[in-house]
Each structure stands twice: as C-alpha cells, then as structure tokens.
C-alpha positions as CSV (number, residue, x, y, z in Angstrom):
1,X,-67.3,23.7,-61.7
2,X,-69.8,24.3,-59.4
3,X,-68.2,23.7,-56.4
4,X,-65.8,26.1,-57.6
5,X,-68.0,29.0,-57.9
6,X,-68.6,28.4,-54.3
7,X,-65.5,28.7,-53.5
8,X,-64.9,31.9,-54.7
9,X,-68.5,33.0,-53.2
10,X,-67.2,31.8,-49.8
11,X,-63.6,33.2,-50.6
12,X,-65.1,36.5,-51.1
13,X,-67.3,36.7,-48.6
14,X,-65.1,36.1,-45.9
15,X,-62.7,38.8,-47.0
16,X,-66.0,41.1,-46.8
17,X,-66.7,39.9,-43.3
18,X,-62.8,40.9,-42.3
19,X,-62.8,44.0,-44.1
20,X,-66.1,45.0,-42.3
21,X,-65.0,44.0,-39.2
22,X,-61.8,46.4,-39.0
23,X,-64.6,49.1,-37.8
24,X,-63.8,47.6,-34.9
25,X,-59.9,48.9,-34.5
26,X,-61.4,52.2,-35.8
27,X,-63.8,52.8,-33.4
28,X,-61.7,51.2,-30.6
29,X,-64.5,48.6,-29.5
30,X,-64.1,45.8,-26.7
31,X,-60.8,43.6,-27.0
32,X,-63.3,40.5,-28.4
33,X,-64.2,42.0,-31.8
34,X,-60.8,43.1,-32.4
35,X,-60.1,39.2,-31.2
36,X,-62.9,38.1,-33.7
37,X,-61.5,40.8,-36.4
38,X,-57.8,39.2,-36.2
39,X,-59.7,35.4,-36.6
40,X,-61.4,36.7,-39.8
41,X,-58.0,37.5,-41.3
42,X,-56.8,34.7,-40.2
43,X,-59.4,32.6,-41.7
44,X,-59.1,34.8,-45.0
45,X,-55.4,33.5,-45.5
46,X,-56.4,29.7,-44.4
47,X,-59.2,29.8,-47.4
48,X,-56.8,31.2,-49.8
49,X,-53.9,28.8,-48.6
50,X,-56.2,25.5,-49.1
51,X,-57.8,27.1,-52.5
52,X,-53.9,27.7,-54.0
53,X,-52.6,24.0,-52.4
54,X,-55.5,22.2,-54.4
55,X,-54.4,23.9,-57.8
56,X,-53.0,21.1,-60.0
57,X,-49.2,22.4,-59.4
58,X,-49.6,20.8,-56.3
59,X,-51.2,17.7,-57.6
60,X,-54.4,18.3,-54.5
61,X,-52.3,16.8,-52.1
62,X,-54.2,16.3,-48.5
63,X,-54.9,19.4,-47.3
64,X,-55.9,17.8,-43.9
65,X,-53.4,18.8,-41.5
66,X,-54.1,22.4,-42.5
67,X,-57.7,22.4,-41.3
68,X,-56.5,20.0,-38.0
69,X,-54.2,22.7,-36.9
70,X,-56.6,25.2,-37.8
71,X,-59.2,23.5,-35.5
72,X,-57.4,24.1,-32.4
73,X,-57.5,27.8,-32.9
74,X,-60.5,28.6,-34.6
75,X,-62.9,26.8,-32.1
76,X,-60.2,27.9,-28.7
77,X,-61.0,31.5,-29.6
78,X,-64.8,31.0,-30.6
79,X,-64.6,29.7,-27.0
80,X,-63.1,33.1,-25.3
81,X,-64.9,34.9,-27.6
82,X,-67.8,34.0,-25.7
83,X,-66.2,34.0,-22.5
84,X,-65.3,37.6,-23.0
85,X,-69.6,38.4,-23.9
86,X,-71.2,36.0,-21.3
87,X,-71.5,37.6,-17.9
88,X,-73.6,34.7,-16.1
89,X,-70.8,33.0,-13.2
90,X,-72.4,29.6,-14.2
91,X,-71.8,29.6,-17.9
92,X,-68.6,31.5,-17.5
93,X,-67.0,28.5,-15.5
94,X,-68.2,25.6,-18.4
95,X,-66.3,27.8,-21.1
96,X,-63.4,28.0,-18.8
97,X,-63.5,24.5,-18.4
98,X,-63.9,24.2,-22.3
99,X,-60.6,26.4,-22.9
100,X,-58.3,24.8,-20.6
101,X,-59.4,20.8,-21.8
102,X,-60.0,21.2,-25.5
103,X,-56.4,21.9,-26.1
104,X,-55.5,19.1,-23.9
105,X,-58.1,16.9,-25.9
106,X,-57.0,18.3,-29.5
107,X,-53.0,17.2,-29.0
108,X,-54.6,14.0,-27.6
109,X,-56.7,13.2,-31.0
110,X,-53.8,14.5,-33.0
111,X,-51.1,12.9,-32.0
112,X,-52.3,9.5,-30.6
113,X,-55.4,8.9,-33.2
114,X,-55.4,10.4,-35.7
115,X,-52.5,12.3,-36.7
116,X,-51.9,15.3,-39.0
117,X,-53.1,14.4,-42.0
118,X,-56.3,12.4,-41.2
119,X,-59.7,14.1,-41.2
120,X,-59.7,14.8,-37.2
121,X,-63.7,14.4,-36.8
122,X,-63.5,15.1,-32.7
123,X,-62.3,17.8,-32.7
124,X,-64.6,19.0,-35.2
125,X,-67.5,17.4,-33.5
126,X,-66.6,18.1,-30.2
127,X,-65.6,22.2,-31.2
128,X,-68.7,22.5,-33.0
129,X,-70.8,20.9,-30.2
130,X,-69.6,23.4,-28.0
131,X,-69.9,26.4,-30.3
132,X,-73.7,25.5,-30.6
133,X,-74.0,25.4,-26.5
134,X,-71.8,28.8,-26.2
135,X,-74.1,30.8,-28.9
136,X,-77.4,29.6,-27.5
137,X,-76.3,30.6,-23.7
138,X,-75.7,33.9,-25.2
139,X,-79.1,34.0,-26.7
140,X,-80.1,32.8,-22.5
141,X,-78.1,35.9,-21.4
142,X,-79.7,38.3,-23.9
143,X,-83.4,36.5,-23.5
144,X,-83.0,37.1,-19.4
145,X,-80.9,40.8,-19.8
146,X,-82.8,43.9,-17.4
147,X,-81.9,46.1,-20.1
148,X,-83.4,45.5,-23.3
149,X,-80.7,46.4,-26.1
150,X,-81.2,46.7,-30.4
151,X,-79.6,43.1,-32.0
152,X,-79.2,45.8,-35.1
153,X,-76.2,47.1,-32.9
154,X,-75.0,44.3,-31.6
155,X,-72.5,42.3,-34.2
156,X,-72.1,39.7,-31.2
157,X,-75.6,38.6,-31.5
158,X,-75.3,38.3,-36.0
159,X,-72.3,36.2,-34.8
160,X,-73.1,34.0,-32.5
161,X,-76.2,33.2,-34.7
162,X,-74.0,33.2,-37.7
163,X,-72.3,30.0,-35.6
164,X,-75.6,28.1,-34.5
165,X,-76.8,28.0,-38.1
166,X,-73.3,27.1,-39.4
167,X,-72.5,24.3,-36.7
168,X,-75.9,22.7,-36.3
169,X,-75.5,21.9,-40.2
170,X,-72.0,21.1,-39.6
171,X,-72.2,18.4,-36.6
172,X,-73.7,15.9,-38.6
173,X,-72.1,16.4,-41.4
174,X,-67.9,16.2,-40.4
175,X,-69.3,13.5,-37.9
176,X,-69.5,10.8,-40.6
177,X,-67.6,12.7,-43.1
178,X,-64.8,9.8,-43.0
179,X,-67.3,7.2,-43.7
180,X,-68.7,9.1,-46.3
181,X,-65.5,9.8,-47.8
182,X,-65.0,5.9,-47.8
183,X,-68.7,4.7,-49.3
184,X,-69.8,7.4,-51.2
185,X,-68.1,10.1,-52.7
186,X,-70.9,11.6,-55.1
187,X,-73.1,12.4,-51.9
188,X,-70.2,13.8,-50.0
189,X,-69.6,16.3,-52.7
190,X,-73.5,17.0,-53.1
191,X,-73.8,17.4,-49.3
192,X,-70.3,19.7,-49.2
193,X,-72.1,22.3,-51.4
194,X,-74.6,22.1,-49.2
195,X,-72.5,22.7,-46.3
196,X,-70.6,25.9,-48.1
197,X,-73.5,27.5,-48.5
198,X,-73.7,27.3,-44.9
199,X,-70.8,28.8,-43.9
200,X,-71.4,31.7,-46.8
201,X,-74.0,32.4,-44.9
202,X,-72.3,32.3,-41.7
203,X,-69.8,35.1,-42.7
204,X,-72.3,36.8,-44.8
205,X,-74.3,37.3,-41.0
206,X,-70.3,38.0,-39.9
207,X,-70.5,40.8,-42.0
208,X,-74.0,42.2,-41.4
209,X,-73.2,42.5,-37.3
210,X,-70.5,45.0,-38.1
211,X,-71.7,46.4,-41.5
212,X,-74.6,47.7,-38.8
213,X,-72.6,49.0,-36.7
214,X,-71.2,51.2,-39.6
215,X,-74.3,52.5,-40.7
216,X,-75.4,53.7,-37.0
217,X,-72.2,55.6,-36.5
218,X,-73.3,57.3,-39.6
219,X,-76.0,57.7,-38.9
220,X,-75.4,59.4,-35.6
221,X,-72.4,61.7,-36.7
222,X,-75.3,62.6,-39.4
C-alpha cells in the first residue's frame, strides 16, 4: 500500500515537472530545455506505462525490458544535455566520448549479457556514474564562471543537482539490486521506497528550476 502511494507521488510529480517545463517552448529558450522538456514527457508516459503493465490484468509480468530500453535514452540525452550547457573544451570532449561509446556499450550489455528482460545493472551503473561526473563539472563550470549569475534563474543548475542527489543514492543501490533481488526481497522493497523518494525529489527540484523561471518573467512583465 505504501509503496503505492509513492507511486502516485512520483507519478504526479513528474507530470508537474513536464508541465512546468513547457515555459520553455513558450518563452522560446535554448534547444536543451526544450530537449530536457520532450524527456520529461517522455518519462511521464514510461511511469504510467510500467504503473498500468503491473495492474493484475497483466498478471506483473517483467517489466524489465521497458526500463533497459529506456536506459539508453534517458542517460544518452542527460549526456547532451550537458554537452549542450558545459562550455569548458576539456569536459566537452569526455561527454563526447561518453555519447558516442555508451550506445556502443548499451547494445553490447543487451544483447550479449544480459538481454531484454534482465535487470541491465551496467548500464544503470555506468549511466548513472556518468550523470554524477557531468552534474558536478557543471557545478566546476559555474564555481570558476567570470560572470556571477542567480541559480534562482537558472533551471540547469536545480537539474543537474536534481541528478547528483538522485544518482549518488541510485549507484549503490541498482549495482547490487540483482543480488538483492535474489537474497532478500523484504530489504529490497524497504530500500526501493527509499530510493522513490529520491527520484520525487529529483523531479520535484525539476520542477522548481523552471517553476522559477516562471515567477521572474512575472515578475518582470509586472
């Protein structure tokens, strides 16, 4: 029951963080929020895809080669999302790198290890280790900027810190989530509602980067 009511929390807040985030085709800003915008709606329709598939018409049938195909894209466009914000050559070239091997990597996981429909823990581990790196050499770029800018008006900042909080708790976590699936189910669950309330959190900071920038165009048209 409770994990339930988490769902729906998460659900919800997700569709918040999308709905915010369309400021972004209204006021016509940079291509990467639109980007970011489009993967929020996508995300939205994945959630409520996985939430209908585990209703008992469908007798919760594995629902593992949705997330495993999900993977590749989520975590490619996190990638050019911060290759579109990070201006530092250095930094630029090791997300490059990143965007042309991880989809090299995820077809090699997928269809020589693992397959569709078994909990693909490299690619989670491997696109969430990367997602930590990319947000905190955005926090580098921002820390070392000449020109000293307001994070309130910045929804790239909320979101990249949005995804350190989120990954950091999720490394661990998917890293031995097979084993833990295997020994012991009662603290997988217990850790999973741990985990949701992560990612709530993650698109409730989603939401706040773009809600702000909402409330200064008011406040400027004011």
């Amino acid at each position: 029951m409770m994990m339930q009511v988490l769902n729906y929390v998460y659900i919800t807040v997700i569709l918040i963080a999308f709905i915010s985030s369309l400021i972004a085709f209204r006021l016509d800003l940079p291509f990467h929020l639109k980007l970011f915008s489009c993967l929020l709606g996508l995300t939205f329709i994945i959630e409520c895809f996985v939430a209908l598939f585990e209703r008992p018409i469908f007798h919760h049938r594995n629902n593992f080669w949705i997330y495993n195909s999900f993977g590749l894209v989520e975590f490619w466009l996190y990638g050019y999302f911060f290759y579109r914000i990070i201006t530092v050559k250095a930094l630029r070239k090791v997300i490059f790198l990143f965007l042309l091997i991880f989809p090299i990597f995820w077809v090699i996981t997928i269809f020589f290890l693992f397959g569709f429909n078994v909990w693909n823990s490299y690619v989670v581990i491997v696109g969430s280790f990367f997602s930590v790196i990319f947000a905190i050499m955005y926090y580098y770029q921002i820390i070392t900027a000449k020109e000293i800018r307001s994070l309130r008006s910045m929804p790239e900042f909320w979101i990249a810190t949005g995804l350190l909080i989120f990954y950091l708790g999720e490394l661990p976590f998917f890293g031995v989530l097979n084993f833990l699936v295997s020994h012991d189910m009662l603290l997988t669950r217990s850790l999973l509602k741990v985990l949701k309330l992560l990612d709530t959190l993650m698109y409730g900071l989603f939401s706040y980067g773009f809600l702000c920038l909402i409330i200064n165009t008011r406040k400027s048209s004011s």
